[in-house]
LUMLUMDREN-2810 file (N, C-alpha, C; in Angstrom, 1 decimal):
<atoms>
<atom><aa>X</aa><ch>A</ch><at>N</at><xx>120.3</xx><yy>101.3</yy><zz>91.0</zz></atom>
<atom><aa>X</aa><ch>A</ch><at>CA</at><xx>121.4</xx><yy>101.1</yy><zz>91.9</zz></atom>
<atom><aa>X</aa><ch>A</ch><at>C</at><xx>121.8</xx><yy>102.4</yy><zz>92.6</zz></atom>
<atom><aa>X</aa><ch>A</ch><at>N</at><xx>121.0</xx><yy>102.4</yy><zz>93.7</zz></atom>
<atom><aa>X</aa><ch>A</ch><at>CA</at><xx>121.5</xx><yy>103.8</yy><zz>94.5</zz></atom>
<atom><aa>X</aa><ch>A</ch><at>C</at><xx>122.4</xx><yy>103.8</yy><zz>95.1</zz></atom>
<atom><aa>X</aa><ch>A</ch><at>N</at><xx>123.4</xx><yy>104.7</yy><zz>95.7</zz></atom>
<atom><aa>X</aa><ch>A</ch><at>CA</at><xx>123.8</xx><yy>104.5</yy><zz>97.1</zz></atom>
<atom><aa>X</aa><ch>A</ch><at>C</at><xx>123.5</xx><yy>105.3</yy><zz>97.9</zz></atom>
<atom><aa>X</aa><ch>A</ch><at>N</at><xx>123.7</xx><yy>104.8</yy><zz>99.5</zz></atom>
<atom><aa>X</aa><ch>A</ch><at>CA</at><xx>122.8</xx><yy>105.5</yy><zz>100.0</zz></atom>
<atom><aa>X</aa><ch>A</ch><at>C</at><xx>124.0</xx><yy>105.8</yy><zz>101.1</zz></atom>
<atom><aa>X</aa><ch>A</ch><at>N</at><xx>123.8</xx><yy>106.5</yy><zz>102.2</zz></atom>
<atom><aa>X</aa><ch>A</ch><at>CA</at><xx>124.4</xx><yy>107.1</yy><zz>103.1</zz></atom>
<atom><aa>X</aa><ch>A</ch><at>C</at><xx>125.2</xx><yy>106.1</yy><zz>104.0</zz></atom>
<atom><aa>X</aa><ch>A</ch><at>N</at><xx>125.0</xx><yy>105.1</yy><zz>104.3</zz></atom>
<atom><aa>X</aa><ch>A</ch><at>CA</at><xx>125.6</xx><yy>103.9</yy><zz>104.9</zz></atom>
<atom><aa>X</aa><ch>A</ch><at>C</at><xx>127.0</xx><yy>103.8</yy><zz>104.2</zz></atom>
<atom><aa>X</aa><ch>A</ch><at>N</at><xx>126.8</xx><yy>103.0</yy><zz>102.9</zz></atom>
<atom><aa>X</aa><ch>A</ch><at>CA</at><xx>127.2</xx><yy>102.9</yy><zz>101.6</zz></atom>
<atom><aa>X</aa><ch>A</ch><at>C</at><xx>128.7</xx><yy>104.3</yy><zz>102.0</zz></atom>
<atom><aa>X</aa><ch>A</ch><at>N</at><xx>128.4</xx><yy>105.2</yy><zz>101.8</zz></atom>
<atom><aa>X</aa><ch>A</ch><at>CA</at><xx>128.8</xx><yy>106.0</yy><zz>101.4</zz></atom>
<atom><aa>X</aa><ch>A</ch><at>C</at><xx>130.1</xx><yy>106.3</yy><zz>102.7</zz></atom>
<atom><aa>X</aa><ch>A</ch><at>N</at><xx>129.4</xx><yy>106.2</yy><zz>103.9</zz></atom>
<atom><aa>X</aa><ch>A</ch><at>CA</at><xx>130.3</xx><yy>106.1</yy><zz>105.3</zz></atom>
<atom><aa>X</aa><ch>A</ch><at>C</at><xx>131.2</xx><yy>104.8</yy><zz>105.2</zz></atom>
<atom><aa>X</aa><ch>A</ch><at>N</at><xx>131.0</xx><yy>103.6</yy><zz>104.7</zz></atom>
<atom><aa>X</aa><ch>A</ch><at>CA</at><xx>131.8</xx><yy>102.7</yy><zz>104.8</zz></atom>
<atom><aa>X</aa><ch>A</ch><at>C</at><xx>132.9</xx><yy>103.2</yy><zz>103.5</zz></atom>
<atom><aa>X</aa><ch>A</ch><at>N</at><xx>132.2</xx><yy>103.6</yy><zz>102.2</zz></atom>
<atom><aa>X</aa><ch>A</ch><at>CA</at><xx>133.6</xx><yy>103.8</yy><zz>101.7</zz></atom>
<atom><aa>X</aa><ch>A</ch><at>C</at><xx>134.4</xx><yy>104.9</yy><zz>102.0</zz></atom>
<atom><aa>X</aa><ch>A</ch><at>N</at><xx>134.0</xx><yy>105.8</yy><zz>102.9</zz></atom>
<atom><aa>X</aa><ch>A</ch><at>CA</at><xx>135.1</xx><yy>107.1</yy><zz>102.9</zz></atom>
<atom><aa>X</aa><ch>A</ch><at>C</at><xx>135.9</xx><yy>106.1</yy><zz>104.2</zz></atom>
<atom><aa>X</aa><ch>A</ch><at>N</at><xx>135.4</xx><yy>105.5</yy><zz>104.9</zz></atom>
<atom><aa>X</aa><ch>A</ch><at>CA</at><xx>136.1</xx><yy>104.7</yy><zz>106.1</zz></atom>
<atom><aa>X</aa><ch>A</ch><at>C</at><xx>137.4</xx><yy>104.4</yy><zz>105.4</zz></atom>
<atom><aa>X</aa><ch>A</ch><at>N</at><xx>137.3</xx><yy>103.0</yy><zz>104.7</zz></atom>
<atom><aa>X</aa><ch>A</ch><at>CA</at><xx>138.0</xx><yy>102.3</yy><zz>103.7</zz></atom>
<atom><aa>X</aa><ch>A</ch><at>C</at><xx>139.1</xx><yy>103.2</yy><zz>103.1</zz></atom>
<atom><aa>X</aa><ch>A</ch><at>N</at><xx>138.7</xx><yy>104.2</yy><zz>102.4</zz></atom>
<atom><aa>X</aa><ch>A</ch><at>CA</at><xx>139.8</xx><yy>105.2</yy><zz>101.6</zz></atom>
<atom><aa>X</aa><ch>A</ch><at>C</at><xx>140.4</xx><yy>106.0</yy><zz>103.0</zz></atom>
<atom><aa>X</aa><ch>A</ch><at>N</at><xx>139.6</xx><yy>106.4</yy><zz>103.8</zz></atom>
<atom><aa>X</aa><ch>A</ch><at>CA</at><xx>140.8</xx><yy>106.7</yy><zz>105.7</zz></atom>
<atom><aa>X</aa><ch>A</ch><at>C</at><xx>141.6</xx><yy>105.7</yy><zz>106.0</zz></atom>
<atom><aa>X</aa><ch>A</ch><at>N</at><xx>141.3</xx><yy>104.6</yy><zz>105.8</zz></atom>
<atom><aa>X</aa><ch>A</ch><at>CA</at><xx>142.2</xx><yy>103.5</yy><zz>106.1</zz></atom>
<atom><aa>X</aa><ch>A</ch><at>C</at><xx>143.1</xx><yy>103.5</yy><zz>105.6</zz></atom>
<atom><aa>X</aa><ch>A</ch><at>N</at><xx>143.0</xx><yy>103.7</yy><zz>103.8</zz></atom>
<atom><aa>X</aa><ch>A</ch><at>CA</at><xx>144.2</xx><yy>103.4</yy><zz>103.1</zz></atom>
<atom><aa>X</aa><ch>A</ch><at>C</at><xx>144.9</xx><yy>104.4</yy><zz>102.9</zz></atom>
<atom><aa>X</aa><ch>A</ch><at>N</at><xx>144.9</xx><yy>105.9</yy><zz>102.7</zz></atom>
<atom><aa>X</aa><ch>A</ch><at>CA</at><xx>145.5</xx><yy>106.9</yy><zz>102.5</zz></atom>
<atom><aa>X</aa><ch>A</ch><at>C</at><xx>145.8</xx><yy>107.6</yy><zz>103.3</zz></atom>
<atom><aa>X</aa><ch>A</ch><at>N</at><xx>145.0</xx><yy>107.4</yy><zz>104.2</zz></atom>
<atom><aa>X</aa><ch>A</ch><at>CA</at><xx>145.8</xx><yy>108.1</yy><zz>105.8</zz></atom>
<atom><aa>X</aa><ch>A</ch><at>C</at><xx>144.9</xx><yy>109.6</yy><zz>105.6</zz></atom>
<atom><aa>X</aa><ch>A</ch><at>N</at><xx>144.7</xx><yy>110.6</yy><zz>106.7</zz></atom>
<atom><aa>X</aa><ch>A</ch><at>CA</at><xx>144.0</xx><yy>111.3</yy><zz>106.8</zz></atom>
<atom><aa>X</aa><ch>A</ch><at>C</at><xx>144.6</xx><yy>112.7</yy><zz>106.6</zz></atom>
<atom><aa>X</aa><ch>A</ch><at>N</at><xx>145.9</xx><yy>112.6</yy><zz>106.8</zz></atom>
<atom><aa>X</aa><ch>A</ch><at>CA</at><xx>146.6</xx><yy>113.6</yy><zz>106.3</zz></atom>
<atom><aa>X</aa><ch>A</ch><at>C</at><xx>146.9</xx><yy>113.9</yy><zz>104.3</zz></atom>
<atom><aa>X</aa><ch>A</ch><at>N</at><xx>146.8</xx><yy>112.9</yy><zz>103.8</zz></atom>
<atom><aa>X</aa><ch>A</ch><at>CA</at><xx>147.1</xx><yy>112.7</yy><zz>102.6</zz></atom>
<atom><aa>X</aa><ch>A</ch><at>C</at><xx>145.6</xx><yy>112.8</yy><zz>101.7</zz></atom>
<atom><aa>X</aa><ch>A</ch><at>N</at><xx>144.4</xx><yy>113.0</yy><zz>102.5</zz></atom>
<atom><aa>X</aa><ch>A</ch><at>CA</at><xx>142.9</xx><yy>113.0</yy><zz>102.1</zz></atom>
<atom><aa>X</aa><ch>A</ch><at>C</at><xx>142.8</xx><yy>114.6</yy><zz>101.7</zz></atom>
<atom><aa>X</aa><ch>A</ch><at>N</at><xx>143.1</xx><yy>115.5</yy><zz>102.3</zz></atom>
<atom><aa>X</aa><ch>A</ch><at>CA</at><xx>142.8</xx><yy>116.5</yy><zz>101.2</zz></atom>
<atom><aa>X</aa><ch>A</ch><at>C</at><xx>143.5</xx><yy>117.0</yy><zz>99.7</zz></atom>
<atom><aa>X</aa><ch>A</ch><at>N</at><xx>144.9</xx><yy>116.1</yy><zz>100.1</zz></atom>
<atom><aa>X</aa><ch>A</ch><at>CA</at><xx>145.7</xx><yy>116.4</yy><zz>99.0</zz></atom>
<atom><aa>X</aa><ch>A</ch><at>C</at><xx>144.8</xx><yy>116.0</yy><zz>97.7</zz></atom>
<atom><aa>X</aa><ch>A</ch><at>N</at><xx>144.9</xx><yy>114.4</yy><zz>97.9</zz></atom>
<atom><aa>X</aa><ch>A</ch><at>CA</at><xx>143.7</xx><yy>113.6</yy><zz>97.2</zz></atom>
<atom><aa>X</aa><ch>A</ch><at>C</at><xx>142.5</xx><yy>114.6</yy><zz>96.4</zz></atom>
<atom><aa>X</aa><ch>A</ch><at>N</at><xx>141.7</xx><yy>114.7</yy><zz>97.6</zz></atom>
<atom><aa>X</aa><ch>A</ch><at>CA</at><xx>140.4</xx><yy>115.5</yy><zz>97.2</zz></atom>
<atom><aa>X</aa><ch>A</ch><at>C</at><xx>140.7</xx><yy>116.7</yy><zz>96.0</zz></atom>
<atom><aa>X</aa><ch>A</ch><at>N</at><xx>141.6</xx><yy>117.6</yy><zz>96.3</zz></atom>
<atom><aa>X</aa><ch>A</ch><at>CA</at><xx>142.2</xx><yy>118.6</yy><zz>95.5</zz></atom>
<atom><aa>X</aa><ch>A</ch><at>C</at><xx>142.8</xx><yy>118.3</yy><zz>94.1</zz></atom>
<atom><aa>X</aa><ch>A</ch><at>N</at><xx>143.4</xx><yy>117.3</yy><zz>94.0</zz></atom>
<atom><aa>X</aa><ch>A</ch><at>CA</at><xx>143.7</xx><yy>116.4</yy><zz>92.8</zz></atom>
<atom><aa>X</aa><ch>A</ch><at>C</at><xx>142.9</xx><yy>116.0</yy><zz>92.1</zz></atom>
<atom><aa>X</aa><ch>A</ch><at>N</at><xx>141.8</xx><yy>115.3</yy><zz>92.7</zz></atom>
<atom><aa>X</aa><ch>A</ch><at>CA</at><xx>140.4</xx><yy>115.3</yy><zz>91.8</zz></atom>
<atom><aa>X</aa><ch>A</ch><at>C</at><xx>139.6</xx><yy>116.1</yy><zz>91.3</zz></atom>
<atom><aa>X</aa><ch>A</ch><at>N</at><xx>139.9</xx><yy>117.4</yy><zz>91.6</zz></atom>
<atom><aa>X</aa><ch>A</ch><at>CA</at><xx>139.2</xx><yy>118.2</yy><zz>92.1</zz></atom>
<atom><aa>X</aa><ch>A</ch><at>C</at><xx>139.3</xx><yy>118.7</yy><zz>90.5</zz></atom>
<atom><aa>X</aa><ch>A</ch><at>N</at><xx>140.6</xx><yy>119.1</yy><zz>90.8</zz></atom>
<atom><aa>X</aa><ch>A</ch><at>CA</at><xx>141.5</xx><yy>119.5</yy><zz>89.7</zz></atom>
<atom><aa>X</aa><ch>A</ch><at>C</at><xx>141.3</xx><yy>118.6</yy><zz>88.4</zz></atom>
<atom><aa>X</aa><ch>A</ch><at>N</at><xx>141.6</xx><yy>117.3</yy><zz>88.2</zz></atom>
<atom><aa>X</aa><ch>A</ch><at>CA</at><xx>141.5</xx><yy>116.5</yy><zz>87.2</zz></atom>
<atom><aa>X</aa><ch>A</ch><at>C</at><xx>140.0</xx><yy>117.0</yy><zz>86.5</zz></atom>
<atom><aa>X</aa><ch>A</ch><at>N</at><xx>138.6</xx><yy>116.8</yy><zz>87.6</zz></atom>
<atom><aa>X</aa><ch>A</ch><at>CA</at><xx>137.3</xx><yy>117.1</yy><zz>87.1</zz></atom>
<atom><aa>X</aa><ch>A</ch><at>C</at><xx>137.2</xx><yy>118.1</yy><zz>86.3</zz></atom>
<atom><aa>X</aa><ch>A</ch><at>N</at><xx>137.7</xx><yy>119.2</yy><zz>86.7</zz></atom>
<atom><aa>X</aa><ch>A</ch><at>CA</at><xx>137.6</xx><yy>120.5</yy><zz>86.0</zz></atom>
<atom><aa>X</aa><ch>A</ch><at>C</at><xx>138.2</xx><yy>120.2</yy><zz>84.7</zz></atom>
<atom><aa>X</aa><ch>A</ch><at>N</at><xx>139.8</xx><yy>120.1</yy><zz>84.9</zz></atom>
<atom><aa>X</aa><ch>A</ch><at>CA</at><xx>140.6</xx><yy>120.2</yy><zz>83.6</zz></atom>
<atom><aa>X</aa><ch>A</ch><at>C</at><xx>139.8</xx><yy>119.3</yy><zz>82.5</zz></atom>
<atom><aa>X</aa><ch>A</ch><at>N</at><xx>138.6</xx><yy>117.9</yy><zz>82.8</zz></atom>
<atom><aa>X</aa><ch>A</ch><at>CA</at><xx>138.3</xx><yy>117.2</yy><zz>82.1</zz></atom>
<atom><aa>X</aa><ch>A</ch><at>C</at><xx>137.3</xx><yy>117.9</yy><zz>81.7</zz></atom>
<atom><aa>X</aa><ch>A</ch><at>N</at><xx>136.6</xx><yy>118.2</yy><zz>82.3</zz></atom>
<atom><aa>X</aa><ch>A</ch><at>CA</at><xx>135.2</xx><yy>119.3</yy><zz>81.9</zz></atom>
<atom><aa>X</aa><ch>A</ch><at>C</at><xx>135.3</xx><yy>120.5</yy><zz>81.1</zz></atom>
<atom><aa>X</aa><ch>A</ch><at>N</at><xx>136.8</xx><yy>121.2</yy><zz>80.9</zz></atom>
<atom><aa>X</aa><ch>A</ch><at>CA</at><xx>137.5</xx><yy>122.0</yy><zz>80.1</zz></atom>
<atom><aa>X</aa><ch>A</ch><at>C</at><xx>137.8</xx><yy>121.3</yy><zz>79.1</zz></atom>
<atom><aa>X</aa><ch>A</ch><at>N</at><xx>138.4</xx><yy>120.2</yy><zz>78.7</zz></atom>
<atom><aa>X</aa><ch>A</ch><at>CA</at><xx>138.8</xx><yy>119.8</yy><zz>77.7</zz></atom>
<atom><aa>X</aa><ch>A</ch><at>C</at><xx>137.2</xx><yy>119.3</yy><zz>76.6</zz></atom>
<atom><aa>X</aa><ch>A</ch><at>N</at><xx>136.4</xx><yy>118.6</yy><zz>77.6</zz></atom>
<atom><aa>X</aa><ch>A</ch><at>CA</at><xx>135.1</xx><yy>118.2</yy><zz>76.6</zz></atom>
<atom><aa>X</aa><ch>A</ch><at>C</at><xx>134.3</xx><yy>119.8</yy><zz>76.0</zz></atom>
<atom><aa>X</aa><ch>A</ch><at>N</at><xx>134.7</xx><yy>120.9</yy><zz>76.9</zz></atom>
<atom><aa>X</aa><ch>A</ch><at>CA</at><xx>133.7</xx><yy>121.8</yy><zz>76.4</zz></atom>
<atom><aa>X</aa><ch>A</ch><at>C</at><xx>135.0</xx><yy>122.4</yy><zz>75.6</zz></atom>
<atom><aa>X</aa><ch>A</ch><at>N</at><xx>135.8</xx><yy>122.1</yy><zz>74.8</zz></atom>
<atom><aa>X</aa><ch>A</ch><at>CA</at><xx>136.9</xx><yy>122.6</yy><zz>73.9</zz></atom>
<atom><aa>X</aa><ch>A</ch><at>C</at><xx>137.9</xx><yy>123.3</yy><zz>74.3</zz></atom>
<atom><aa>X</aa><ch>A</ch><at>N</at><xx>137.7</xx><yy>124.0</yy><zz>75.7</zz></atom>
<atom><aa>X</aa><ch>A</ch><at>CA</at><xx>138.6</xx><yy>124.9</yy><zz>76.1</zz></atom>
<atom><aa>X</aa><ch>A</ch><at>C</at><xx>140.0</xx><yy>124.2</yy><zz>76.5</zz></atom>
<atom><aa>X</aa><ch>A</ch><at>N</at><xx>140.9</xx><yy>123.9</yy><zz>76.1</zz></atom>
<atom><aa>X</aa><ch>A</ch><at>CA</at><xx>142.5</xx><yy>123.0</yy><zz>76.4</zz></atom>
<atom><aa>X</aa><ch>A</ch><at>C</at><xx>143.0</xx><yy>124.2</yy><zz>76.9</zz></atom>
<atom><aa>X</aa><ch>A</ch><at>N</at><xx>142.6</xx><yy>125.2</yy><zz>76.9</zz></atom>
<atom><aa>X</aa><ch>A</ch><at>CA</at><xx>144.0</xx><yy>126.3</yy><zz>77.0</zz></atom>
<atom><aa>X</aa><ch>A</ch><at>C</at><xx>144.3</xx><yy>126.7</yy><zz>78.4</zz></atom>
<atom><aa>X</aa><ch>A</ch><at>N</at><xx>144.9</xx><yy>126.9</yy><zz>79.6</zz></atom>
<atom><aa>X</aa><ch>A</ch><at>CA</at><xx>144.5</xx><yy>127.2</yy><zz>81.2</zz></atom>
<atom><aa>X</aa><ch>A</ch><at>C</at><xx>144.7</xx><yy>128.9</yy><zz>80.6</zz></atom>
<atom><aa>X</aa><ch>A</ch><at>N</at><xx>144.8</xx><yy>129.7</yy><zz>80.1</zz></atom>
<atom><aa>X</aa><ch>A</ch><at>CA</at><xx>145.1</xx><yy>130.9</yy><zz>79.6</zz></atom>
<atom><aa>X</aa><ch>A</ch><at>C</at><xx>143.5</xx><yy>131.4</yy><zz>80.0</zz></atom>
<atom><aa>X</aa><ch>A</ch><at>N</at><xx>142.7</xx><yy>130.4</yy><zz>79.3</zz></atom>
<atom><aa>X</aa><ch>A</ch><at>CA</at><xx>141.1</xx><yy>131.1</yy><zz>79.3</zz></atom>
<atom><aa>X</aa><ch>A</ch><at>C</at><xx>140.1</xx><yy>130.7</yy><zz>80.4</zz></atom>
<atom><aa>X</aa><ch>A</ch><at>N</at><xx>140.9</xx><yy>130.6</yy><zz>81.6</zz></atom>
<atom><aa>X</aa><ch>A</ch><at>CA</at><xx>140.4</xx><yy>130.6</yy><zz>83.4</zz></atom>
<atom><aa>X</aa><ch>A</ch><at>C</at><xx>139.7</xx><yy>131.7</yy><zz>83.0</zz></atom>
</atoms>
């Protein structure tokens, strides 16, 4: 189950639709953030001290 580039333009369309394009980088940054803090937590590090 790939996706492929089509795929991929229809859903960033859809999330422009709904969040408005001003509110898209906040988003992005938020995730951005979540990924990391998650990827810190699985590799043991909880602490933001040891950035």
């Amino acid at each position: 189950m790939n996706i492929g580039w089509g795929e991929l333009v229809v859903v960033f369309g859809i999330v422009l639709l709904i969040v408005g394009a001003r509110r898209l980088p906040e988003i992005g940054r938020s995730l951005g953030d979540a990924v990391r803090e998650f990827q810190r937590a699985l590799r043991g590090r909880g602490s933001k001290k040891e950035r």
